[in-house]
C-alpha positions as CSV (number, residue, x, y, z in Angstrom):
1,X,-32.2,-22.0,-2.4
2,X,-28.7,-21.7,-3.8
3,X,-28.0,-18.1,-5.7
4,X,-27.3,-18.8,-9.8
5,X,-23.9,-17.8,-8.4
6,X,-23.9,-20.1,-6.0
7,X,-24.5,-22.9,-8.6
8,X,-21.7,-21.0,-10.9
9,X,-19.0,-21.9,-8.2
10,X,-20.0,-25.2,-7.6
11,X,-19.8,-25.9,-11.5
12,X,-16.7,-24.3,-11.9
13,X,-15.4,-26.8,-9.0
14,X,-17.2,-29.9,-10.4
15,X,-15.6,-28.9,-14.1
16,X,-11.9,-27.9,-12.1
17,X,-12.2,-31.6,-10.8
18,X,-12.8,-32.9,-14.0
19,X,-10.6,-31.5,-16.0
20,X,-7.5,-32.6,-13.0
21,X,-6.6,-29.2,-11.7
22,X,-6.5,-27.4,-15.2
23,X,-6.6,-23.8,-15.2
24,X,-8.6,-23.6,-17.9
25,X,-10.4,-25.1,-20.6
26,X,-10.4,-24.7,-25.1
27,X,-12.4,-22.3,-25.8
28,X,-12.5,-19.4,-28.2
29,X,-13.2,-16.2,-26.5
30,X,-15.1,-13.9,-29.0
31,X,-14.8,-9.9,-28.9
32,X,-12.3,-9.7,-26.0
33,X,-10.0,-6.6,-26.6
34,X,-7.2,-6.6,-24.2
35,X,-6.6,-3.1,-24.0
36,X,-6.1,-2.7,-20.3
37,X,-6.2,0.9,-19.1
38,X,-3.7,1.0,-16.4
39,X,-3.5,3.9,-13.7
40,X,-1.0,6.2,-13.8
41,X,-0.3,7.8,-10.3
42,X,-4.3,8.4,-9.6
43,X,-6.4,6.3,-7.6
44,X,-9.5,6.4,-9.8
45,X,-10.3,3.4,-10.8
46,X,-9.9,2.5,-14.6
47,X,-12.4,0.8,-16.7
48,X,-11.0,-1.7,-19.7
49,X,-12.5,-1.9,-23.1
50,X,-13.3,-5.3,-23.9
51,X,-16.2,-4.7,-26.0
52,X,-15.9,-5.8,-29.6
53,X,-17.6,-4.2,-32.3
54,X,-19.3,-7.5,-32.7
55,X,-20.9,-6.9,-29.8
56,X,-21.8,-3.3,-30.1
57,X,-23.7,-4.3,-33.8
58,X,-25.5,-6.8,-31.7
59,X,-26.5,-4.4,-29.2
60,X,-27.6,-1.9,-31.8
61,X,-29.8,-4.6,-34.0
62,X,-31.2,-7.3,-31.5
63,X,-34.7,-8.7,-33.3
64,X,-34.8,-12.2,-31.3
65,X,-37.4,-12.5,-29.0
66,X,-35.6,-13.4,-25.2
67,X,-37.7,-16.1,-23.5
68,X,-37.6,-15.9,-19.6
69,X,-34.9,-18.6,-18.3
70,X,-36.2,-21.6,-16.2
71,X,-34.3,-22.5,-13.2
72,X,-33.6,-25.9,-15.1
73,X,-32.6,-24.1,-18.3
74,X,-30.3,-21.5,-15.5
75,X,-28.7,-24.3,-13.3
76,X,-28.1,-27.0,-16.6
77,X,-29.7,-29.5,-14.9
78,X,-33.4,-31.9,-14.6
79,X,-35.6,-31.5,-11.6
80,X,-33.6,-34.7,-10.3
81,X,-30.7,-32.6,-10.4
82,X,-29.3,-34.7,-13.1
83,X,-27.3,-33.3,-15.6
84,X,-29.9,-31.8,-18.6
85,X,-29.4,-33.2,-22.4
86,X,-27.7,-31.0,-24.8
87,X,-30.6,-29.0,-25.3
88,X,-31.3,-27.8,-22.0
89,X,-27.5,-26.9,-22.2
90,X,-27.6,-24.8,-25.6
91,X,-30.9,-23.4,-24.4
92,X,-28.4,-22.0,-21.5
93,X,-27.4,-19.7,-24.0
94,X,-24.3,-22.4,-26.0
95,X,-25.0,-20.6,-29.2
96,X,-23.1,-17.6,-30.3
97,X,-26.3,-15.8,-30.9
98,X,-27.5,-16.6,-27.6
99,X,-24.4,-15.5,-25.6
100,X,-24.3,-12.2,-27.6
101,X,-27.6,-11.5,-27.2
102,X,-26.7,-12.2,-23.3
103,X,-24.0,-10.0,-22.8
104,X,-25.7,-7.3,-25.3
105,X,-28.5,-7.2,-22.5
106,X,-25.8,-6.7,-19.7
107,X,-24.1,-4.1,-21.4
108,X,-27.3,-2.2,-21.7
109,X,-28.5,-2.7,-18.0
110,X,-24.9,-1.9,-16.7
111,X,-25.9,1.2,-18.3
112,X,-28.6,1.5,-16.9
113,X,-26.9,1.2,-13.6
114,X,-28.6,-1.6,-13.1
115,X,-25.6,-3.5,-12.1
116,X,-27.2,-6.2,-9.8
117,X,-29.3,-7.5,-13.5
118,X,-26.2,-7.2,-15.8
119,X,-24.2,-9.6,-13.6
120,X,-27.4,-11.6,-13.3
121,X,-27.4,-12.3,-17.7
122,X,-23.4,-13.0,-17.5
123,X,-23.9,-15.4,-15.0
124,X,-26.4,-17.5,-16.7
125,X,-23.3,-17.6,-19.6
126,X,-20.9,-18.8,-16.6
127,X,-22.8,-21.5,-15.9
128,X,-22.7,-22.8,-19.4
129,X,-18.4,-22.1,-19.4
130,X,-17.0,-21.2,-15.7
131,X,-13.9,-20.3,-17.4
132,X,-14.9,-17.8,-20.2
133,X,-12.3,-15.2,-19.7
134,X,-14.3,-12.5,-21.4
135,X,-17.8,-13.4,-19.7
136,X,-15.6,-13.2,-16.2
137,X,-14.1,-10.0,-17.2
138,X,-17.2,-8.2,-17.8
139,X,-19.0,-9.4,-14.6
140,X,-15.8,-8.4,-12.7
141,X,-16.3,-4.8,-14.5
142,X,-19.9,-4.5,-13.3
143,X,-19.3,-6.1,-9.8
144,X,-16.7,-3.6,-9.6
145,X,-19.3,-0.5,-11.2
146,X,-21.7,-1.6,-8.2
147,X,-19.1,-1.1,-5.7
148,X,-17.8,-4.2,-4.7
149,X,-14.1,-3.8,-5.7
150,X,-13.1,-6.7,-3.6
151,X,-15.3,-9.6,-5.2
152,X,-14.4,-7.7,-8.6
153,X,-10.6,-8.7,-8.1
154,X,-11.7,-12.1,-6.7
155,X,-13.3,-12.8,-10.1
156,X,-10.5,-11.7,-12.1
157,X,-8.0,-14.1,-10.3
158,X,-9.8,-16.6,-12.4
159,X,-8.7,-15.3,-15.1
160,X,-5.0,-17.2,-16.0
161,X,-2.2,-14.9,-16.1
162,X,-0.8,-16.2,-19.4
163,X,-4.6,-15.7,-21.2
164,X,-3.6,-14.6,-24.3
165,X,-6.4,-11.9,-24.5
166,X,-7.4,-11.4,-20.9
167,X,-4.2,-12.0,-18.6
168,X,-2.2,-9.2,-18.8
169,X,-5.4,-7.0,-19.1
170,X,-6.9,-8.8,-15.8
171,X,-3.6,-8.2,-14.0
172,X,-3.4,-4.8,-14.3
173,X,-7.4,-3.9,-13.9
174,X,-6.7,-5.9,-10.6
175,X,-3.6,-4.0,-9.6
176,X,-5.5,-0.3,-10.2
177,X,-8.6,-2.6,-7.8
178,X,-5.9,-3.4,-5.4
179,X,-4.8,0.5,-4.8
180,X,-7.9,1.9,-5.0
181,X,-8.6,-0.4,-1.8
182,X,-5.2,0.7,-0.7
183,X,-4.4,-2.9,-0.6
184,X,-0.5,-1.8,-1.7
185,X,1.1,-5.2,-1.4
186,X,-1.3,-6.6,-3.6
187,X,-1.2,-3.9,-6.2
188,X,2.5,-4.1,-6.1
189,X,2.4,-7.5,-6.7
190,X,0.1,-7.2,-9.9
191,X,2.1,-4.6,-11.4
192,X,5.4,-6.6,-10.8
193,X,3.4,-9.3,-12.8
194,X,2.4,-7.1,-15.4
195,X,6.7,-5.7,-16.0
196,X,7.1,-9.9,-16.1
197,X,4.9,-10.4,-19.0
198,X,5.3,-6.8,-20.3
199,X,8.8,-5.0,-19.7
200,X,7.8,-2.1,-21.4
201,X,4.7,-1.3,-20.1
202,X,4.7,2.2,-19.2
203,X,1.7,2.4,-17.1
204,X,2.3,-0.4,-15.1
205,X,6.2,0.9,-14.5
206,X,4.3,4.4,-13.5
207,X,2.2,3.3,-11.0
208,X,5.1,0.8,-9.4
209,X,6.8,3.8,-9.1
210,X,4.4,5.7,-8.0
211,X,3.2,3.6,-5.1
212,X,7.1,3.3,-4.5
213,X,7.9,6.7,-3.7
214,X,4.9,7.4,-1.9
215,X,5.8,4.8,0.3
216,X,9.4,6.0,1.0
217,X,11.1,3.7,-1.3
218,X,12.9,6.1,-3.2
219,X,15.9,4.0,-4.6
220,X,13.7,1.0,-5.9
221,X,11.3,3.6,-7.4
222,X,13.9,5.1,-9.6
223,X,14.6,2.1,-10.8
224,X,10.9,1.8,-12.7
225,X,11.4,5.8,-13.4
226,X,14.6,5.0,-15.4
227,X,12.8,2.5,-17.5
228,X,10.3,5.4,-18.3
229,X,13.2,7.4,-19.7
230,X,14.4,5.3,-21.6
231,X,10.8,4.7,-22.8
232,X,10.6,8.7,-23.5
233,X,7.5,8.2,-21.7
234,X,8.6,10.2,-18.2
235,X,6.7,12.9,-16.9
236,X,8.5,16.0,-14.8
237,X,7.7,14.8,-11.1
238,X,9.3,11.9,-12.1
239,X,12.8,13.3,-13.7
240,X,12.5,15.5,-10.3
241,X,12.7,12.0,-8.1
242,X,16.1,11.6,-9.9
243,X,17.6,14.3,-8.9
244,X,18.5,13.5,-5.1
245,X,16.9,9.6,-4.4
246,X,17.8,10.0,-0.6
247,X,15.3,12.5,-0.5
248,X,11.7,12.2,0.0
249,X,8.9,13.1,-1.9
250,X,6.5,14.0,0.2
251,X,3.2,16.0,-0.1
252,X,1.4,16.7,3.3
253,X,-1.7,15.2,3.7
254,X,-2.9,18.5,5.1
255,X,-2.1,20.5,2.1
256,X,-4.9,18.7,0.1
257,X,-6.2,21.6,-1.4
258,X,-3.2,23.1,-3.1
259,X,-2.8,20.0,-5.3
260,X,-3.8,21.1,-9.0
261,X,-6.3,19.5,-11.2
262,X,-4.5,16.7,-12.9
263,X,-1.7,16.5,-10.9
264,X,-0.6,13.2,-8.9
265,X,-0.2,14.4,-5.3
266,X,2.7,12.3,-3.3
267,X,0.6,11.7,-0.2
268,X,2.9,9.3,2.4
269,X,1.6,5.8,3.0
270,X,3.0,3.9,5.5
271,X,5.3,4.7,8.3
272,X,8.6,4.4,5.7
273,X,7.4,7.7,4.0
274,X,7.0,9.8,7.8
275,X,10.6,8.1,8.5
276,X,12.4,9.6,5.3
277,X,10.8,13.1,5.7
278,X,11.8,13.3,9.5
279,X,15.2,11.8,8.5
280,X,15.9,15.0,5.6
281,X,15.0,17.1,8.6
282,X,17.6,15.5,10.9
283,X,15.3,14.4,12.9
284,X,16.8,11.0,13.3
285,X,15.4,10.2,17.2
286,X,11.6,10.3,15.3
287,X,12.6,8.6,12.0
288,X,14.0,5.5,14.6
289,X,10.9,6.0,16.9
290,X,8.4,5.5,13.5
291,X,10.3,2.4,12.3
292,X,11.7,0.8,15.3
293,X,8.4,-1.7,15.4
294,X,8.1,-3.3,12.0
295,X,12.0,-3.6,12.2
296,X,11.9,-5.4,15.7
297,X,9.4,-7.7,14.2
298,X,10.7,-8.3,10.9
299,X,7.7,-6.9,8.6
300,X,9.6,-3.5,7.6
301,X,10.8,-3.5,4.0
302,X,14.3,-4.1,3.1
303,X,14.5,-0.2,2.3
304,X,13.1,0.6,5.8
305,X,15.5,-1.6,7.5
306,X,18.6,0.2,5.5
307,X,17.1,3.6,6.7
308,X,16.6,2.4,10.3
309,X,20.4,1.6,10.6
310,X,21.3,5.2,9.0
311,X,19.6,6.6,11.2
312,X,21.3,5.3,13.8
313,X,24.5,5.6,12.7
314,X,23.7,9.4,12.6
315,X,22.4,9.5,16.0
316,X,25.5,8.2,17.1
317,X,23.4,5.8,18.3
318,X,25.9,2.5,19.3
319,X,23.5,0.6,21.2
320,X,20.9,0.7,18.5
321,X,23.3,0.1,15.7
322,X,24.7,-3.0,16.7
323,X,21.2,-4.0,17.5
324,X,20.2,-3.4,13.6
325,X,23.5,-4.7,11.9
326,X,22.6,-8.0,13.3
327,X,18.9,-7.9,11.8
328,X,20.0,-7.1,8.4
329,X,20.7,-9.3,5.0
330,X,21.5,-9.6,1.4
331,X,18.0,-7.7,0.6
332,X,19.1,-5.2,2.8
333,X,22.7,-4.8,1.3
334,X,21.2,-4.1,-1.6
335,X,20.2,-0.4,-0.7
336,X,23.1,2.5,-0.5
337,X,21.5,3.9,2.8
338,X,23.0,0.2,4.4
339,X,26.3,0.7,3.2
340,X,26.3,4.8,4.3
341,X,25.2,3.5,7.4
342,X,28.3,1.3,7.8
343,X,30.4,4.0,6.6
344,X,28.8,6.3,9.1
345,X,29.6,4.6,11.9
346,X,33.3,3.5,11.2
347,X,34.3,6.9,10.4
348,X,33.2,7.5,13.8
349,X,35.7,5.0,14.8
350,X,38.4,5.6,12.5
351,X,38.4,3.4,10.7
352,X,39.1,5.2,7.3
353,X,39.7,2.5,5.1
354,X,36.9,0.3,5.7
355,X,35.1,3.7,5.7
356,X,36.1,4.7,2.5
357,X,35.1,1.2,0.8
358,X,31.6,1.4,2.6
359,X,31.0,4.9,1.2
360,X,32.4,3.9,-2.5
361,X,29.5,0.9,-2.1
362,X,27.0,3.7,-1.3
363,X,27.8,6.1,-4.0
364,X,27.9,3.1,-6.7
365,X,24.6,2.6,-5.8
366,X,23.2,5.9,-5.0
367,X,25.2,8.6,-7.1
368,X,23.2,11.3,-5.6
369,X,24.3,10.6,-2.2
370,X,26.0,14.1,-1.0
371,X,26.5,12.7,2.8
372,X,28.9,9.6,1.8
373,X,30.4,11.4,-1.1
374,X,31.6,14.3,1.4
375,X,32.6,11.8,4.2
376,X,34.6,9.6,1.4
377,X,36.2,12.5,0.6
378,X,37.0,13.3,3.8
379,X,38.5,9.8,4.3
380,X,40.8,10.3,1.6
381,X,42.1,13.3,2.5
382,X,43.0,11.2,5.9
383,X,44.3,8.5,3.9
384,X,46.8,11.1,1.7
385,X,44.7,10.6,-1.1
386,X,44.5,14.5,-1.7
387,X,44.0,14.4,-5.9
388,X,40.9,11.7,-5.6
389,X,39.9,13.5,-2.9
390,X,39.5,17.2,-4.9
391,X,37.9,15.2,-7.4
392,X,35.3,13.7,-5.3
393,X,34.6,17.4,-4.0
394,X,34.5,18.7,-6.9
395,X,31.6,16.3,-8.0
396,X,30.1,17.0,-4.7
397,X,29.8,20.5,-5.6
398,X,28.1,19.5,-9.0
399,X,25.4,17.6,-8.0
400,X,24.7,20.2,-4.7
401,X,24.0,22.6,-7.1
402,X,21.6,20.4,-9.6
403,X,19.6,20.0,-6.4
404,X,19.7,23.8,-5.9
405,X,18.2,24.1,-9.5
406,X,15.9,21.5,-9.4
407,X,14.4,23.1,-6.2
408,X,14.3,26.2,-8.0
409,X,12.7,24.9,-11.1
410,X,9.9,23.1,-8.2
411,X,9.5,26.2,-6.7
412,X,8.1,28.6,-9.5
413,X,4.9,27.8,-11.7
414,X,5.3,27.8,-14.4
415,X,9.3,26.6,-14.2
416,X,11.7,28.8,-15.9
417,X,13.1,27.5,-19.0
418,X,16.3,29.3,-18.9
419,X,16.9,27.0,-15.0
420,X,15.6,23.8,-16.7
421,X,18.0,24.2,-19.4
422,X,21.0,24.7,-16.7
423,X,19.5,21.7,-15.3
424,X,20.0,19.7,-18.5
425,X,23.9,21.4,-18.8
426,X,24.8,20.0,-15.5
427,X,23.2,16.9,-15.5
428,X,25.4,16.0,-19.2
429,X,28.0,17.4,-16.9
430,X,27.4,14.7,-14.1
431,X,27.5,11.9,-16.8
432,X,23.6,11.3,-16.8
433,X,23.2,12.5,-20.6
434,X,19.7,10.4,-20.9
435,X,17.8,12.7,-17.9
436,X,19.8,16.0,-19.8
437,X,18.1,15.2,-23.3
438,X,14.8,14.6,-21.2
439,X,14.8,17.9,-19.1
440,X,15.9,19.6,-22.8
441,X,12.7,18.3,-23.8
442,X,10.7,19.6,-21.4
443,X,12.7,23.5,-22.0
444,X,11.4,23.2,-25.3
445,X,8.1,22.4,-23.9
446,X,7.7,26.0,-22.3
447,X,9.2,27.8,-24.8
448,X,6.7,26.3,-27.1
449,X,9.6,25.4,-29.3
450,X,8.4,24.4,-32.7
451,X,7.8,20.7,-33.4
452,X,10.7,20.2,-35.3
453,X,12.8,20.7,-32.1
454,X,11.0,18.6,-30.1
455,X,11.5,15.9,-33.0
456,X,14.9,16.6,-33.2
457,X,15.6,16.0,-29.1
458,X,13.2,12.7,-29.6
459,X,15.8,11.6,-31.9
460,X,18.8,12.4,-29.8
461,X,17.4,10.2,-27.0
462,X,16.6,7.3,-29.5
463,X,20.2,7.3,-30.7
464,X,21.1,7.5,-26.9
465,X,18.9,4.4,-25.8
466,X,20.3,2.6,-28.9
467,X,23.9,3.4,-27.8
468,X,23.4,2.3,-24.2
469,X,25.2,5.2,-22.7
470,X,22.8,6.5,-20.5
471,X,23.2,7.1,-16.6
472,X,26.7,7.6,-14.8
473,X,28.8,3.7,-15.3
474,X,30.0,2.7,-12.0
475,X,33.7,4.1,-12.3
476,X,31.9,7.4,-13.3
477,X,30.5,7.7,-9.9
478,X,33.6,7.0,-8.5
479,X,35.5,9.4,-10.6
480,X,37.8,6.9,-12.1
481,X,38.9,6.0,-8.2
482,X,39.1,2.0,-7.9
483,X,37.4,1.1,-4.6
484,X,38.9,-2.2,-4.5
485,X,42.1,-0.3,-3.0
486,X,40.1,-1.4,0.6
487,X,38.7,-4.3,1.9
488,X,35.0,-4.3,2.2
489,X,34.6,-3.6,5.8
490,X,33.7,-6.9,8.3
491,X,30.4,-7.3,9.6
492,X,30.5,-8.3,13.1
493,X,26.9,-8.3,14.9
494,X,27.0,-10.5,17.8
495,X,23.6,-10.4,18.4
496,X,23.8,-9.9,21.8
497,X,22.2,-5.8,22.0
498,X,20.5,-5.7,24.8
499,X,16.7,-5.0,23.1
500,X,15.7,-3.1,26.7
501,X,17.8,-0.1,25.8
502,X,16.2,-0.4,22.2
503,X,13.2,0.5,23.3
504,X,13.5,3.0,25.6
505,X,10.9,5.8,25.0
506,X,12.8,7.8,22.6
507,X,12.4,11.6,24.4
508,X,12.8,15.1,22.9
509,X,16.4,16.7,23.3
510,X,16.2,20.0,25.4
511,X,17.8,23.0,23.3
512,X,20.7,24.0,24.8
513,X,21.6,27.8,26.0
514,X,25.2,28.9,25.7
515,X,26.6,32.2,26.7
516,X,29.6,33.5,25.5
517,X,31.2,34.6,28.9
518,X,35.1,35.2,28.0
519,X,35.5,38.4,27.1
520,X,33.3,39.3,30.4
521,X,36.2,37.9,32.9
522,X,39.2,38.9,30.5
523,X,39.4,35.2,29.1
524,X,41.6,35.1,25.6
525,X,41.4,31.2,24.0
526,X,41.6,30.1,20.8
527,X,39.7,26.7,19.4
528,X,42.0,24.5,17.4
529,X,40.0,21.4,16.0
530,X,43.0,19.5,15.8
531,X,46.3,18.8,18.1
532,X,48.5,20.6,15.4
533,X,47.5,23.4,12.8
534,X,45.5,22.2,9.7
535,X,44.6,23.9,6.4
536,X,42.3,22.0,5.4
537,X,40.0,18.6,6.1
538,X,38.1,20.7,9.1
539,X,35.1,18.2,8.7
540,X,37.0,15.0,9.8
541,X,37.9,16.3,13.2
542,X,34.2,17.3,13.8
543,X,32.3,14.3,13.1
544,X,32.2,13.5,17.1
545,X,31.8,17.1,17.7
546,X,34.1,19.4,19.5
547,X,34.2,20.3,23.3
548,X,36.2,23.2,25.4
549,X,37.8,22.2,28.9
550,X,38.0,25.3,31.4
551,X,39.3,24.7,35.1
552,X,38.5,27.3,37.3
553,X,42.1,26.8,39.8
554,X,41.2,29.5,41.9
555,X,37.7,28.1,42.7
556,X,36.2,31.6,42.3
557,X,33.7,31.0,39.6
């Protein structure tokens, strides 16, 4: 014998057919408040409101006496299986009375926790309208309170996403679904929905970003963070993921128990988020060895594929990098690690000018990027381009020093005012005067500053979001230095790496021991790092490394 929700997907069918593949049907959907409650950076799952107080009068006051449903009166149909006259329809529960009187009685069995009869009453009201976006959102809310997240999602795909009432608010119950199953793609998915139909919805742009940095995607997640401020709705994890995007943020699994109540813990999810930690600790040989397989087979994100080929480059890695240049694309030119990457390796070859360009195409898109803004300046200086160059070091030495802050200001709990506010200094300093009027606001929060303050700096970034000066303009990065000087550098992957050497078990290097001998057997030298005296510029003689050459002429050890 079919289930009554068996029979509710076969009439939902038999009406889709009817109606010739429309989504939905007229019909006025009575108490649904779309007042989704989206996560923000916690997996518990969020309930929405959708109860009208409408429905909570009829829950409080019910005097009709409820008959028990006939299977005719539950399936709509005669014992021929015929279709049932319009009686046996409204009897279904047609009438408003009737279908608030049915979803009073599932309210107040859901509380019950008697989940199994609540869905039970809102599927007799499905059977009557397949497509009643509020019925479907409320058995999807009990299917979900009985623990079966997955066929709670399923039922809110029903839902159209342009429902005036229910879309956006099904979207985003489904995307918090979607994490709490861990089911990341999805939930990324949903939320990117949601930013179509909402730009400025703050919790969906939080948990985007959320997911994003926990999966190692630093660069695309500050792109939803920057929305945030803008919003003046940030929070102070997420103005710390500003500071340096190359690096990761990362909270070990292991270190469960020193995450405070309340707080949104940046646990790694996938093998992206291992790479990036094991890449800030130079530890390029593992960050390749944790990627290498999603890139051979072409699932690794874009930003995992940019990461694989810097990684490369800085293991001086030839072999491998020719074997990744040829598996990358637009999507992958998008991300400033690509372009360092490039630059990485043809500053290896000296190739200075195309180096230089490839660095510029880095920094414009990551301004935090302290490796390619130290090796462009070293390219200029080998280019003669001494006054761009001091300014480039110069800015160098400004942003290292916001990331000493900032770790300073992570380190201590509480943070210190008097650091956040040097924080704000040097970030107005670095042309990023929206994050500075932010961190200001958070100084003022420890101090306890009176509300008039805190006013006053909500006004200030008002006037700065209405003036559209708000994070370093591209020439800024560059510090006014026109990178169209140099051709962007040519791309030539033949395709031809030899994929055997790629994988190769990727082995542990063996610390080396060096003794300082010299002085034993009367030995004077001196270490020049270049074939003539130099000043200055040490750095670009050493990016291969440096090497001694002794010959022992009289053979005597």
């Amino acid at each position: 014998t079919d289930s009554i929700f068996d029979k509710h997907l076969r009439h939902r069918k038999m009406l889709r057919d009817a109606k010739q593949g429309r989504l939905f049907v007229s019909c006025l959907v009575c108490g649904l408040v779309g007042a989704v409650v989206l996560g923000c950076g916690s997996s518990t799952t969020k309930n929405v409101a959708t109860t009208a107080s409408r429905d909570r009068a009829a829950s409080e006051s019910r005097d009709v006496a409820e008959r028990p449903a006939t299977a005719a009166d539950i399936a709509g149909q005669d014992k021929t299986g015929n279709d049932s006259d319009a009686g046996n329809v409204e009897s279904a529960g047609e009438s408003k009375a009737d279908r608030n009187d049915l979803i009073a009685k599932s309210a107040e069995l859901a509380a019950q926790n008697e989940f199994a009869a609540a869905a039970y009453e809102l599927q007799k009201l499905l059977l009557v309208d397949p497509l009643d976006a509020e019925v479907l959102f409320r058995l999807a809310s009990v299917t979900a309170k009985s623990g079966d997240l997955s066929q709670a999602i399923n039922l809110l795909s029903e839902i159209p996403q342009d429902h005036p009432e229910a879309g956006l608010a099904a979207l985003g119950q489904s995307a918090e679904w979607c994490y709490a199953l861990k089911r990341y793609d999805q939930a990324e998915q949903r939320y990117l929905k949601v930013l179509e139909l909402a730009p400025k919805a703050a919790p969906a742009l939080r948990q985007l970003a959320y997911i994003l940095n926990r999966q190692g995607r630093r660069h695309e997640a500050a792109n939803y963070i920057r929305e945030l401020c803008k919003l003046g709705d940030v929070r102070q994890d997420e103005l710390h993921s500003l500071i340096s995007l190359g690096d990761a943020m990362y909270d070990a699994p292991s270190d469960s128990d020193s995450i405070a109540a309340g707080e949104s813990p940046y646990w790694p999810i996938g093998p992206l988020a291992e790479a990036r930690k094991r890449f800030n600790e130079e530890k390029y040989s593992e960050a390749i060895a944790l990627l290498h397989e999603s890139v051979a087979d072409g699932t690794a994100s874009s930003a995992a594929v940019a990461l694989y080929g810097l990684a490369s480059a800085e293991a001086q890695d030839e072999t491998r990098f020719n074997w990744w240049l040829d598996r990358t694309d637009d999507r992958t030119r998008w991300f400033a690690e690509y372009w360092a990457a490039l630059g990485a390796n043809l500053i290896a070859k000296h190739q200075y000018e195309s180096a230089a360009r490839a660095f510029a195409e880095a920094i414009e898109r990551d301004p935090t990027d302290l490796r390619s803004l130290a090796r462009l300046r070293q390219a200029l200086l080998v280019l003669k381009e001494d006054v761009v160059a001091q300014k480039f070091e110069h800015r160098w030495n400004m942003i290292r020093d916001s990331i000493r802050v900032n770790n300073r200001i992570v380190a201590t709990n509480p943070p210190d005012p008097d650091a956040i506010a040097e924080l704000a200094t040097m970030l107005r300093s670095l042309d990023r005067p929206l994050e500075a009027v932010l961190w200001t606001a958070v100084e003022l929060h420890y101090r306890q500053a009176p509300r008039s303050d805190r006013l006053e700096v909500n006004q200030r970034r008002q006037r700065l979001v209405a003036s559209g000066y708000l994070f370093p303009t591209p020439q800024q990065r560059l510090c006014g230095w026109k990178k169209g000087r140099y051709a962007l550098p040519e791309i030539d992957a033949d395709g031809q790496t030899d994929l055997i050497i790629i994988r190769q078990e990727v082995r542990q290097p063996t610390p080396a021991t060096i003794v300082d001998g010299a002085g034993s057997v009367g030995l004077s030298h001196t270490y020049r790092v270049a074939s003539r005296p130099v000043s200055r510029g040490y750095a670009v003689y050493q990016i291969l490394g440096g090497g001694v050459a002794v010959f022992d002429y009289d053979r005597d050890g």
